[in-house]
Backbone as XML, in Angstrom:
<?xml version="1.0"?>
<chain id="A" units="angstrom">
  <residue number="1" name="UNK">
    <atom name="N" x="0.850" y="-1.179" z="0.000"/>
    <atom name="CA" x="0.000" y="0.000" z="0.000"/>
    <atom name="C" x="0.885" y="1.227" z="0.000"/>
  </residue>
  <residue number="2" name="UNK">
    <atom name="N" x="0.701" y="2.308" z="-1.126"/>
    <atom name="CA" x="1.039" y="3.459" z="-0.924"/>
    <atom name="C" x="0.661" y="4.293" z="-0.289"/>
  </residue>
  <residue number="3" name="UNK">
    <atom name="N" x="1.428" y="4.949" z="0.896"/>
    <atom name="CA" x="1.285" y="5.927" z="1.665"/>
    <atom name="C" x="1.956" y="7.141" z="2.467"/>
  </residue>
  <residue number="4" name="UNK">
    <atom name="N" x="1.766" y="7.909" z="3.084"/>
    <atom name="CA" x="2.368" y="8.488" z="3.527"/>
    <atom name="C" x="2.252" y="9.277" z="4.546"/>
  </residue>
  <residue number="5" name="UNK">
    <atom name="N" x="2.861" y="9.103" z="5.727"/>
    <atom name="CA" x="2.590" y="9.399" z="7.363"/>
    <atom name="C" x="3.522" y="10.932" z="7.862"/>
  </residue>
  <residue number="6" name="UNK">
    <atom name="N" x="2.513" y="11.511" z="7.881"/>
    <atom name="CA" x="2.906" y="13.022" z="8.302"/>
    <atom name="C" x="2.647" y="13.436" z="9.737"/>
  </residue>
  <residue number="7" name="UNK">
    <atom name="N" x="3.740" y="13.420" z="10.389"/>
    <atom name="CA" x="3.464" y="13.818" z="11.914"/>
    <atom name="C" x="3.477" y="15.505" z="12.075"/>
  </residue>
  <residue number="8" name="UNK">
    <atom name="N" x="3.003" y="16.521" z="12.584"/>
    <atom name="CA" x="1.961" y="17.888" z="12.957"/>
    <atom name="C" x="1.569" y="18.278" z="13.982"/>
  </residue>
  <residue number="9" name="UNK">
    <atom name="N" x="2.160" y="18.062" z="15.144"/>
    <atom name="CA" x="1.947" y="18.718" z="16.061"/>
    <atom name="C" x="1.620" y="16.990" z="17.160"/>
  </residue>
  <residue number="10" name="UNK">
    <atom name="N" x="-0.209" y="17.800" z="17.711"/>
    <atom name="CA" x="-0.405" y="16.628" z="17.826"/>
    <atom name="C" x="-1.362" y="15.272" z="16.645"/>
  </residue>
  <residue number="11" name="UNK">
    <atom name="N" x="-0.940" y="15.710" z="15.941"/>
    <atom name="CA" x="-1.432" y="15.280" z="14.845"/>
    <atom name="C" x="-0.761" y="14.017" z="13.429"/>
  </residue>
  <residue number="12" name="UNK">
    <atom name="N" x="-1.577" y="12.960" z="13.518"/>
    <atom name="CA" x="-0.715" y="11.991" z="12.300"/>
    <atom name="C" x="-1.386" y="12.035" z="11.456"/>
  </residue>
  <residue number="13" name="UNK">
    <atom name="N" x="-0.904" y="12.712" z="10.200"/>
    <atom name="CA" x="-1.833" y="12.521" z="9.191"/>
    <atom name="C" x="-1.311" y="10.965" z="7.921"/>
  </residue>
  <residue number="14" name="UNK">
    <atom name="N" x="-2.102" y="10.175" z="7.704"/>
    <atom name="CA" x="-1.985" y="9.585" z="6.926"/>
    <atom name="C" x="-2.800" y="9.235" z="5.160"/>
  </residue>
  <residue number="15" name="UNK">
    <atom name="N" x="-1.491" y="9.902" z="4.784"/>
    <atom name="CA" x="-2.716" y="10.201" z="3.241"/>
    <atom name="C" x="-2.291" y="8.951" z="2.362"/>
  </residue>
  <residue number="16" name="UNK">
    <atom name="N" x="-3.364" y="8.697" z="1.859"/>
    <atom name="CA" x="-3.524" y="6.983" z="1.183"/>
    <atom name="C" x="-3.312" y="7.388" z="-0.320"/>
  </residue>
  <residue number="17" name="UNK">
    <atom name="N" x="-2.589" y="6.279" z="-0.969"/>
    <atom name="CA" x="-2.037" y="6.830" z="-2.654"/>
    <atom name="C" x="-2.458" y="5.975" z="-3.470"/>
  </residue>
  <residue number="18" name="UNK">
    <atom name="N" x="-3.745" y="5.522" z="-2.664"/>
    <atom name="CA" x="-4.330" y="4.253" z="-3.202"/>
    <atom name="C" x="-5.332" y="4.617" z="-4.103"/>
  </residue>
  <residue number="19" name="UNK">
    <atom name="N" x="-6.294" y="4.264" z="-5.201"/>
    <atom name="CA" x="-6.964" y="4.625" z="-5.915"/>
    <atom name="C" x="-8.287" y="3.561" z="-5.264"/>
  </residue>
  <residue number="20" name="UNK">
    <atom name="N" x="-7.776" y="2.395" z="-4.491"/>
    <atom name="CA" x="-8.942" y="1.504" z="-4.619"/>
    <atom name="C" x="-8.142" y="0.636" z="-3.093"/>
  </residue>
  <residue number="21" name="UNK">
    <atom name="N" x="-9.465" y="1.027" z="-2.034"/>
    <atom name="CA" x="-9.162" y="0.690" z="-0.781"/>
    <atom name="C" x="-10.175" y="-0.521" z="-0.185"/>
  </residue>
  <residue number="22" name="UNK">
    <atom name="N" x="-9.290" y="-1.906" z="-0.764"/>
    <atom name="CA" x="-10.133" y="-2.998" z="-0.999"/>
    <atom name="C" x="-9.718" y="-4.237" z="-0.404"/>
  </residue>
  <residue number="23" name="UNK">
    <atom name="N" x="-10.138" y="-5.309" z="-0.530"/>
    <atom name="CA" x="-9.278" y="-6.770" z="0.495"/>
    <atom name="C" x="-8.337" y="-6.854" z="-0.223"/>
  </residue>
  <residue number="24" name="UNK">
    <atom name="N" x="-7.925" y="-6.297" z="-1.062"/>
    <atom name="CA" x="-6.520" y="-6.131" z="-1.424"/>
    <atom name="C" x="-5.336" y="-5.626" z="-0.468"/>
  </residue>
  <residue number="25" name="UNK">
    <atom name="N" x="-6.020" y="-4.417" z="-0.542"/>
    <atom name="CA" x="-5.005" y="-3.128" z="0.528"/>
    <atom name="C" x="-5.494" y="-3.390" z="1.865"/>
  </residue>
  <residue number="26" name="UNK">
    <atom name="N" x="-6.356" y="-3.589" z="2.709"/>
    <atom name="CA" x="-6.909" y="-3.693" z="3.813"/>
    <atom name="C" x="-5.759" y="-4.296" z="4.785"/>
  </residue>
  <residue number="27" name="UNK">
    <atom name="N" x="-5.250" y="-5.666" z="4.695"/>
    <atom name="CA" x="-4.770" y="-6.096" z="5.630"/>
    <atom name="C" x="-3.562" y="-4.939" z="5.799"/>
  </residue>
  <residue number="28" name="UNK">
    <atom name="N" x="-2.477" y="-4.815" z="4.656"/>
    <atom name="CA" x="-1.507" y="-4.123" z="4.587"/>
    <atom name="C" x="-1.772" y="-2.914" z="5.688"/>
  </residue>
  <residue number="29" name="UNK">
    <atom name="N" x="-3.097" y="-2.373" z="5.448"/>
    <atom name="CA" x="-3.152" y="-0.950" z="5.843"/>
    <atom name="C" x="-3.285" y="-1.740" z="7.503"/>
  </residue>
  <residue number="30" name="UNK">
    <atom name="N" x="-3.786" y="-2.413" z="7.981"/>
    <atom name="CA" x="-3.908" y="-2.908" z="9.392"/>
    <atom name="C" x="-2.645" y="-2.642" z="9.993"/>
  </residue>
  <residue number="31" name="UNK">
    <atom name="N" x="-1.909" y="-3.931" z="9.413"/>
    <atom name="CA" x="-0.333" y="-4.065" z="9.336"/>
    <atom name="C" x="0.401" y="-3.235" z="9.758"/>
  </residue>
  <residue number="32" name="UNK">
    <atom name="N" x="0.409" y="-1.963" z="8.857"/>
    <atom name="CA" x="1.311" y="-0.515" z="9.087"/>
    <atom name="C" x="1.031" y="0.446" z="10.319"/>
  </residue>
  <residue number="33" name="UNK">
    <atom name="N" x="-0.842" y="0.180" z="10.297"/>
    <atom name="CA" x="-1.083" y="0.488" z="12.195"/>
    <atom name="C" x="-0.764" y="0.593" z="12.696"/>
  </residue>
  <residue number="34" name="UNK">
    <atom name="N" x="-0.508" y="-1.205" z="12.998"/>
    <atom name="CA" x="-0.020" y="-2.040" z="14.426"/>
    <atom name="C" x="1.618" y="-1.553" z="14.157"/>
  </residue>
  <residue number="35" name="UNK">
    <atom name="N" x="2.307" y="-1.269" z="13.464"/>
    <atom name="CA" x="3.518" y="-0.955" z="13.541"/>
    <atom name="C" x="3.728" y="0.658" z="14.039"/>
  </residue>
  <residue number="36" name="UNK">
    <atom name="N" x="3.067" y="1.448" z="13.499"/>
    <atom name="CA" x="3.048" y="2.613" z="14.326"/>
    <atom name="C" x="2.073" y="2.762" z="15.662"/>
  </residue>
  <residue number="37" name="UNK">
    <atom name="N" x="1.276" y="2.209" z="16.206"/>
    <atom name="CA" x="0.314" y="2.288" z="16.909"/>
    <atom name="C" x="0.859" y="3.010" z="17.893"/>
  </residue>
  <residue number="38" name="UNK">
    <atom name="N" x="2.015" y="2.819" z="18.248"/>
    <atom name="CA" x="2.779" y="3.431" z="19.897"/>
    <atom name="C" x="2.911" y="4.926" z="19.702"/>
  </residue>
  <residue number="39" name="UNK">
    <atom name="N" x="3.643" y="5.350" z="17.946"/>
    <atom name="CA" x="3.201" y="6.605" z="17.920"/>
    <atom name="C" x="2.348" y="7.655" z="17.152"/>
  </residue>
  <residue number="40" name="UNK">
    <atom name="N" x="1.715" y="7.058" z="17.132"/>
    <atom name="CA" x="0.484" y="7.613" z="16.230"/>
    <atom name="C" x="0.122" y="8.867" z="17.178"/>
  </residue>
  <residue number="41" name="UNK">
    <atom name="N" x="-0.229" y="9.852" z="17.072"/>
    <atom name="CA" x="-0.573" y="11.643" z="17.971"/>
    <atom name="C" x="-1.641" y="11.050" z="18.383"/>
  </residue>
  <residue number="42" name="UNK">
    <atom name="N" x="-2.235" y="12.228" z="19.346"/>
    <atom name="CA" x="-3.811" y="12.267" z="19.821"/>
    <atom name="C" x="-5.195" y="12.558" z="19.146"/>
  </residue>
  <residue number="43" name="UNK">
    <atom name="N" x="-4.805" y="12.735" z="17.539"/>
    <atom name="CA" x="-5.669" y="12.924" z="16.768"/>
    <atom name="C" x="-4.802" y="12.460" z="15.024"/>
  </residue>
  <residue number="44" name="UNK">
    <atom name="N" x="-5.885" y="11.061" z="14.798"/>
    <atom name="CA" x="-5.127" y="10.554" z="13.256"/>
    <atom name="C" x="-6.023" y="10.859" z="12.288"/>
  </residue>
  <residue number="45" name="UNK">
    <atom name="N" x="-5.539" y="11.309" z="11.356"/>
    <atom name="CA" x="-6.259" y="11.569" z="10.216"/>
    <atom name="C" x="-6.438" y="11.229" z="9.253"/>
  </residue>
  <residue number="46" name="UNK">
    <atom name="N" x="-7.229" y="10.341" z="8.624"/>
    <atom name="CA" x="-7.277" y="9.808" z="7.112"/>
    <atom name="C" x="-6.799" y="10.384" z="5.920"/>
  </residue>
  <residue number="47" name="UNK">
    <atom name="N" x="-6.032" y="10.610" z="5.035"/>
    <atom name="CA" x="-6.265" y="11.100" z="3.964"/>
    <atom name="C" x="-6.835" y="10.618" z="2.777"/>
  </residue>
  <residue number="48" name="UNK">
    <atom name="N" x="-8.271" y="10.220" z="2.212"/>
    <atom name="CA" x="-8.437" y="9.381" z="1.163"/>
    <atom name="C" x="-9.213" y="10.004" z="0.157"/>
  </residue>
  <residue number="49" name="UNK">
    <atom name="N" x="-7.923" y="11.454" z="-0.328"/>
    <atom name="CA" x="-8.174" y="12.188" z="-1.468"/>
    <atom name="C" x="-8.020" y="11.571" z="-2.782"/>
  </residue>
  <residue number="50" name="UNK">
    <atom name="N" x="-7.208" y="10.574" z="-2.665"/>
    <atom name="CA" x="-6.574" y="9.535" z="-3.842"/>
    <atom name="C" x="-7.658" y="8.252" z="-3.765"/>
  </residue>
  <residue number="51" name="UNK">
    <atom name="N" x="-8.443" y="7.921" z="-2.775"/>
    <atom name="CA" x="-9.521" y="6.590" z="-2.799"/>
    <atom name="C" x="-10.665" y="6.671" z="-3.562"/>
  </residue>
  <residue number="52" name="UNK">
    <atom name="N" x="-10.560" y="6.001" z="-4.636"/>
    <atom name="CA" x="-11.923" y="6.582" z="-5.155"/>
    <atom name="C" x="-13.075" y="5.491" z="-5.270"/>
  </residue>
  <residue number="53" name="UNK">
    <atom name="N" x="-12.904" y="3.735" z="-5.052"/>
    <atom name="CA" x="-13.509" y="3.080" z="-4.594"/>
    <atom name="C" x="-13.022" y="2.526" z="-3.009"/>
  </residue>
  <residue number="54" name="UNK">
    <atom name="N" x="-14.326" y="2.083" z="-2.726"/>
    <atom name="CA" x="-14.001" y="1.262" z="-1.343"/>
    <atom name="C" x="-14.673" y="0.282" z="-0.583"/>
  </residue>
  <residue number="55" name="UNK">
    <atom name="N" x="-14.205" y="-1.104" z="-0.507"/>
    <atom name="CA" x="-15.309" y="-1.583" z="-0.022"/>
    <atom name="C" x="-15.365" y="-1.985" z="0.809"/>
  </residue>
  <residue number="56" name="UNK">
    <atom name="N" x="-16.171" y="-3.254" z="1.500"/>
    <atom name="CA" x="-16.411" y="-3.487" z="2.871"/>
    <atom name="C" x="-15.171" y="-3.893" z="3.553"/>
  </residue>
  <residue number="57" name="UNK">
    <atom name="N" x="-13.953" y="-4.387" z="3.053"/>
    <atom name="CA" x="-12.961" y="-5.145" z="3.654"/>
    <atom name="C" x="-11.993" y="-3.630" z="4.054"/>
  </residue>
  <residue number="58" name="UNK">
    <atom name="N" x="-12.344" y="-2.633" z="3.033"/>
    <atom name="CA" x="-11.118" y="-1.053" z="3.846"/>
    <atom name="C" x="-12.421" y="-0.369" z="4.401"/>
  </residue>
  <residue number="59" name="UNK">
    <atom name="N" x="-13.589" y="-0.517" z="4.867"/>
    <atom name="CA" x="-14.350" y="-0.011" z="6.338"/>
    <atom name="C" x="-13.954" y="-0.694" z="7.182"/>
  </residue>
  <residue number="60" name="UNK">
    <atom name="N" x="-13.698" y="-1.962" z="6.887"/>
    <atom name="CA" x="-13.208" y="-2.564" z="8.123"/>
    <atom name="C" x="-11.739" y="-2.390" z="8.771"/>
  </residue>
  <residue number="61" name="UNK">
    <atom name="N" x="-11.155" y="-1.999" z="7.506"/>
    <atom name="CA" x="-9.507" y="-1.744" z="8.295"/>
    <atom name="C" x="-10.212" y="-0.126" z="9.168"/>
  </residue>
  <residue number="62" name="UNK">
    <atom name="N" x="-10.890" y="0.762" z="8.555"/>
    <atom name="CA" x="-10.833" y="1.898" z="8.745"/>
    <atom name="C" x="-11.446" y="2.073" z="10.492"/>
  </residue>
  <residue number="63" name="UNK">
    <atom name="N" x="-12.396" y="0.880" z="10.848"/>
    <atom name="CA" x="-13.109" y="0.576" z="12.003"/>
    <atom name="C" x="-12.707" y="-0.274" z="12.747"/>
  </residue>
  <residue number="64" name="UNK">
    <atom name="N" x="-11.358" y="-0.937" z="12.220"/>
    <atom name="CA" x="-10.110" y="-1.463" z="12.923"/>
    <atom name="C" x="-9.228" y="-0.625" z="13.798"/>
  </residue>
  <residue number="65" name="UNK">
    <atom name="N" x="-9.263" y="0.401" z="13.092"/>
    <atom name="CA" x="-8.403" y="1.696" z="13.198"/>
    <atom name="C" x="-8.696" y="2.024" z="14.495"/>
  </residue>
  <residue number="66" name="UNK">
    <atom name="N" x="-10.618" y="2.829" z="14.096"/>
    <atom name="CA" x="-11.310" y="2.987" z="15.386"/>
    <atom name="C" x="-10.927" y="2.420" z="16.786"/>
  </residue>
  <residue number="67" name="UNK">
    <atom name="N" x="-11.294" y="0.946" z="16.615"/>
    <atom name="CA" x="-11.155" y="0.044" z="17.898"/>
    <atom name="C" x="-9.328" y="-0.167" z="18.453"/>
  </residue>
  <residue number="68" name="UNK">
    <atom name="N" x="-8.905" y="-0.246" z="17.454"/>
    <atom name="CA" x="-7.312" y="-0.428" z="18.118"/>
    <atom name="C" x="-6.995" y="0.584" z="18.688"/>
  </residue>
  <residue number="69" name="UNK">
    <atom name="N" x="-7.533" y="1.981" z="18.573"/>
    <atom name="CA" x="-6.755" y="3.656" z="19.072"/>
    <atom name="C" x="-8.159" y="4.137" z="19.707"/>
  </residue>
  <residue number="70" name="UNK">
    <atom name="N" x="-8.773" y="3.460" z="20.992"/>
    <atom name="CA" x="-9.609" y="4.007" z="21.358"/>
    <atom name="C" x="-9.810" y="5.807" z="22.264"/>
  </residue>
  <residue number="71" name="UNK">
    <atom name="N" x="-8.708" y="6.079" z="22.267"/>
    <atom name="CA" x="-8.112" y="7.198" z="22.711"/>
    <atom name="C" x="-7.828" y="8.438" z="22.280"/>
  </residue>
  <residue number="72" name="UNK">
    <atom name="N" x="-7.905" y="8.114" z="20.300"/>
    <atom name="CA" x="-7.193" y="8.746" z="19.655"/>
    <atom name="C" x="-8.695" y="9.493" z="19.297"/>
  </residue>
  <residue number="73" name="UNK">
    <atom name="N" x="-8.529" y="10.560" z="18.489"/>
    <atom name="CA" x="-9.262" y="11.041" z="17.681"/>
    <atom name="C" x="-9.489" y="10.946" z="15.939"/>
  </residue>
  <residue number="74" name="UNK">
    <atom name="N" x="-10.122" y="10.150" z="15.544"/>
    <atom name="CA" x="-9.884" y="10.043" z="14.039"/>
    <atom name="C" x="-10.577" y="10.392" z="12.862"/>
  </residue>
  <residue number="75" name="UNK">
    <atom name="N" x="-10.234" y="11.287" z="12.022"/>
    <atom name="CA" x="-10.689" y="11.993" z="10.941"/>
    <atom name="C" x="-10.877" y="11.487" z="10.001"/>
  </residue>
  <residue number="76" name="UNK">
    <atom name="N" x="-11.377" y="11.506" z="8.432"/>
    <atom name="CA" x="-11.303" y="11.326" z="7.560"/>
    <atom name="C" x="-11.484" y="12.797" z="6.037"/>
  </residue>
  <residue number="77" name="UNK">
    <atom name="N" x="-10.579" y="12.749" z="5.599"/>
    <atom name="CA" x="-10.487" y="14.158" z="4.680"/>
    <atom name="C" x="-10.423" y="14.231" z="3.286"/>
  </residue>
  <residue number="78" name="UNK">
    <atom name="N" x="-10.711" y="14.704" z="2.738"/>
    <atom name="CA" x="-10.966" y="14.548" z="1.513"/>
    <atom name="C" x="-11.675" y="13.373" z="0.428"/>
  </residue>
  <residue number="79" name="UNK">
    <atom name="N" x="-12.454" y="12.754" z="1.131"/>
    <atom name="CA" x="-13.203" y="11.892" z="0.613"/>
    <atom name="C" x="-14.098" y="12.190" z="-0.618"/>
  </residue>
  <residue number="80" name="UNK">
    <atom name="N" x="-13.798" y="11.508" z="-1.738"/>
    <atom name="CA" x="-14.223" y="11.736" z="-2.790"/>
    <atom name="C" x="-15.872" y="10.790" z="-2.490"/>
  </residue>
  <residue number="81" name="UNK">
    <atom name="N" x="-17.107" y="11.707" z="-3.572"/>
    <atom name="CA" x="-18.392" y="11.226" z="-3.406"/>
    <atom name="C" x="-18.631" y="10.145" z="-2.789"/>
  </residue>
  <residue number="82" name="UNK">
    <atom name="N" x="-18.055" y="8.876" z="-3.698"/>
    <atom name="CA" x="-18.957" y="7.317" z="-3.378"/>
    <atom name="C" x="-18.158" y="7.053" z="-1.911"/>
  </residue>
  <residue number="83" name="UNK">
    <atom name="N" x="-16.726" y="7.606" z="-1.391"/>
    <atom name="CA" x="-16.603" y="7.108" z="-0.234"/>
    <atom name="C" x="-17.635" y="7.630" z="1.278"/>
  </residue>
  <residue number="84" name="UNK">
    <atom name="N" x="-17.771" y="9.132" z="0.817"/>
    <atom name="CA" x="-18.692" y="9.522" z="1.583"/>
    <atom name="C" x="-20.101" y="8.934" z="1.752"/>
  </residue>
  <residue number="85" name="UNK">
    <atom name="N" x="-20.409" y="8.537" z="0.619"/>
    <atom name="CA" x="-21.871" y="8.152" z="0.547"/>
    <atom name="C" x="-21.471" y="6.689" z="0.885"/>
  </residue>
  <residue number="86" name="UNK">
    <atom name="N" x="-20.925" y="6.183" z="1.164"/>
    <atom name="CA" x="-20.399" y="4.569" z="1.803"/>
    <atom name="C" x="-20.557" y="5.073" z="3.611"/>
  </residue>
  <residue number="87" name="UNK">
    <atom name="N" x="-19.544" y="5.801" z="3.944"/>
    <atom name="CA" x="-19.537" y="6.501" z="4.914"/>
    <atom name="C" x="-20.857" y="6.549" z="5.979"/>
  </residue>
  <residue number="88" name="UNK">
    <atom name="N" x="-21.492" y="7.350" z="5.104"/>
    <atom name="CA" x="-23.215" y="7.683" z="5.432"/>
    <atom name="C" x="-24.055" y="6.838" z="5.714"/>
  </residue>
  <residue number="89" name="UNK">
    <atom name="N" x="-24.134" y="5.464" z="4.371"/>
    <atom name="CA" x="-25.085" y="4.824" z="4.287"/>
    <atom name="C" x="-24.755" y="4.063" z="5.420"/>
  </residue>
  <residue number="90" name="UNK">
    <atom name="N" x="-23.291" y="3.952" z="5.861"/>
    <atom name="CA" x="-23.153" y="2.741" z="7.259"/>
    <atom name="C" x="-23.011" y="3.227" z="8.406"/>
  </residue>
  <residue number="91" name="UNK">
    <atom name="N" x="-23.293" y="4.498" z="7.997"/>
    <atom name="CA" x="-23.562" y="5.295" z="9.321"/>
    <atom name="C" x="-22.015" y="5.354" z="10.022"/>
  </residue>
  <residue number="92" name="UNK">
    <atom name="N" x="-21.108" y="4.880" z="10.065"/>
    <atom name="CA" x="-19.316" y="5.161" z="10.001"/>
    <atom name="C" x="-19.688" y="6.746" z="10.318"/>
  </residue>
  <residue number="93" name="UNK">
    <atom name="N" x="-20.005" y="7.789" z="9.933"/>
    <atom name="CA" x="-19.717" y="9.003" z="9.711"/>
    <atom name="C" x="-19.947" y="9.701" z="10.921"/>
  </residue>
  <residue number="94" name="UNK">
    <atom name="N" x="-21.098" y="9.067" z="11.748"/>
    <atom name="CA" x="-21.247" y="9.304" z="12.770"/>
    <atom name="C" x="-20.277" y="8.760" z="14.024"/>
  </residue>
  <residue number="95" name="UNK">
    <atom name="N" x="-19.108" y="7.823" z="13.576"/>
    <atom name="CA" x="-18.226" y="8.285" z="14.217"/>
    <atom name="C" x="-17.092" y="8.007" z="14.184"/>
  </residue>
  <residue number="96" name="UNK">
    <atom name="N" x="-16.898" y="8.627" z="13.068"/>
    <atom name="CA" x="-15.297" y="9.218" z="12.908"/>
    <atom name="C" x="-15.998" y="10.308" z="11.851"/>
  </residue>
  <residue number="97" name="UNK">
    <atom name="N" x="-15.556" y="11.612" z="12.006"/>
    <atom name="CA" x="-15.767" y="13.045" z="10.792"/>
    <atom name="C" x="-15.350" y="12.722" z="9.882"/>
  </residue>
  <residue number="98" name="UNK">
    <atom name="N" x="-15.637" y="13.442" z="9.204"/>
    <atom name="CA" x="-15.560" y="13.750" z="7.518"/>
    <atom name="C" x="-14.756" y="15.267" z="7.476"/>
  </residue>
  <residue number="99" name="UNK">
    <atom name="N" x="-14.361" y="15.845" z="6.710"/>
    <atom name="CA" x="-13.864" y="16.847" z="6.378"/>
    <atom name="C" x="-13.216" y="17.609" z="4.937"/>
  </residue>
  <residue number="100" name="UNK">
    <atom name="N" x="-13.548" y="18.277" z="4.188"/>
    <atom name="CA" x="-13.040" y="18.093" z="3.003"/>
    <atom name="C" x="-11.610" y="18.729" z="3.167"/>
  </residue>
  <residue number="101" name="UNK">
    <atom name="N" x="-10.972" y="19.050" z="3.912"/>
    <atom name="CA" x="-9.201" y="19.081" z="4.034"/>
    <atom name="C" x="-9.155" y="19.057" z="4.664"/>
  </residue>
  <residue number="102" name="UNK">
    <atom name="N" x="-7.677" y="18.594" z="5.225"/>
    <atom name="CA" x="-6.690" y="18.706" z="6.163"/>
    <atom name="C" x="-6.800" y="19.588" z="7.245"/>
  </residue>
  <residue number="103" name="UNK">
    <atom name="N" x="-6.783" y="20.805" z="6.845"/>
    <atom name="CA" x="-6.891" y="22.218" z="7.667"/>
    <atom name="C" x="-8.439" y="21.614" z="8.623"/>
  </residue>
  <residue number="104" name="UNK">
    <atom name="N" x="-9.191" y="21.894" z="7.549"/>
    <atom name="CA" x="-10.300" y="21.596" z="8.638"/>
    <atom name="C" x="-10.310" y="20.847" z="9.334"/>
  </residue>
  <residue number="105" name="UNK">
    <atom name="N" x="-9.694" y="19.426" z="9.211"/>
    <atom name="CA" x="-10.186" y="18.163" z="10.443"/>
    <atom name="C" x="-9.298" y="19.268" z="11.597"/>
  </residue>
  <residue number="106" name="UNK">
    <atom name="N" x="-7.743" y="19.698" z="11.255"/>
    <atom name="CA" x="-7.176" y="19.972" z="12.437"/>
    <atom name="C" x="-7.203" y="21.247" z="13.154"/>
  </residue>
  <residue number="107" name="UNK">
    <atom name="N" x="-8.554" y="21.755" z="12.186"/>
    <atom name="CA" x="-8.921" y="22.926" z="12.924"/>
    <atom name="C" x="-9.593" y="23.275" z="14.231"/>
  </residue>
  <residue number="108" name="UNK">
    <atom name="N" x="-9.481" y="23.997" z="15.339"/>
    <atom name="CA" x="-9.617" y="23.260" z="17.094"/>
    <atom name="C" x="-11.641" y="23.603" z="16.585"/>
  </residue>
  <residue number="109" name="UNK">
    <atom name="N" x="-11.966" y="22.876" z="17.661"/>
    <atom name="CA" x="-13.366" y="22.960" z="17.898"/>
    <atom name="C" x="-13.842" y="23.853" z="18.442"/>
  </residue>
  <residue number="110" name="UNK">
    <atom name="N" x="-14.763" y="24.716" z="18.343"/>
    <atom name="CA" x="-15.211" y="25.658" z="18.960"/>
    <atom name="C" x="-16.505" y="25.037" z="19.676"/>
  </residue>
</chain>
C-alpha cells in the first residue's frame, strides 16, 4: 500500500495513494497500524483524497483503526463522493468526521 505518514503537532496525518481501498489493501493498511500504533498523535487523520472506490474489507480496516486507538481522535479528509456516501449509508460518519481538508479536520473545535 502506498502511503504516507505526516506527523503535525499533535497530529498523524496519513494520506492513502491508493486509488482503490479494498481486500486487497486492507490487511496491509492494518499491518502498518499495528507498527506505528505506539506513535500515532492524539488525533489521526485519514487522507483518502486519492480513494476513489471502497469496499467493505477497507471499512473494516478503517473501524479497525477505530477500535485499536480508542483514545485517539480520528478523521477522515478529503473523501471523494462514493466514499462519503459509503460513509453515510453505514452510518461510520457518525463516528469518525468527515472533512473536506486537512486544515479543517485539524482545525480546534469551537
Amino acid at each position: 500500500m502506498q502511503f504516507d505518514i505526516i506527523e503535525k503537532g499533535q497530529y498523524t496525518v496519513i494520506q492513502v495513494k491508493e486509488a482503490r481501498f479494498d481486500a486487497k489493501l486492507a490487511p496491509s493498511f492494518r499491518e502498518e497500524l499495528e507498527k506505528i500504533q505506539g506513535n500515532i498523535r492524539e488525533h489521526l487523520v485519514l487522507d483518502f483524497g486519492d480513494v476513489r472506490f471502497m469496499d467493505s474489507s477497507g471499512l473494516g480496516a478503517v473501524m479497525g483503526a477505530y477500535k485499536m486507538l480508542p483514545n485517539t481522535k480520528i478523521s477522515i479528509v478529503n473523501p471523494q463522493k462514493p466514499i462519503l456516501d459509503l460513509l453515510k449509508l453505514t452510518r461510520i460518519d457518525k463516528l469518525i468526521l468527515s472533512h473536506p481538508t486537512i486544515e479543517d479536520a485539524l482545525a480546534p473545535t469551537t
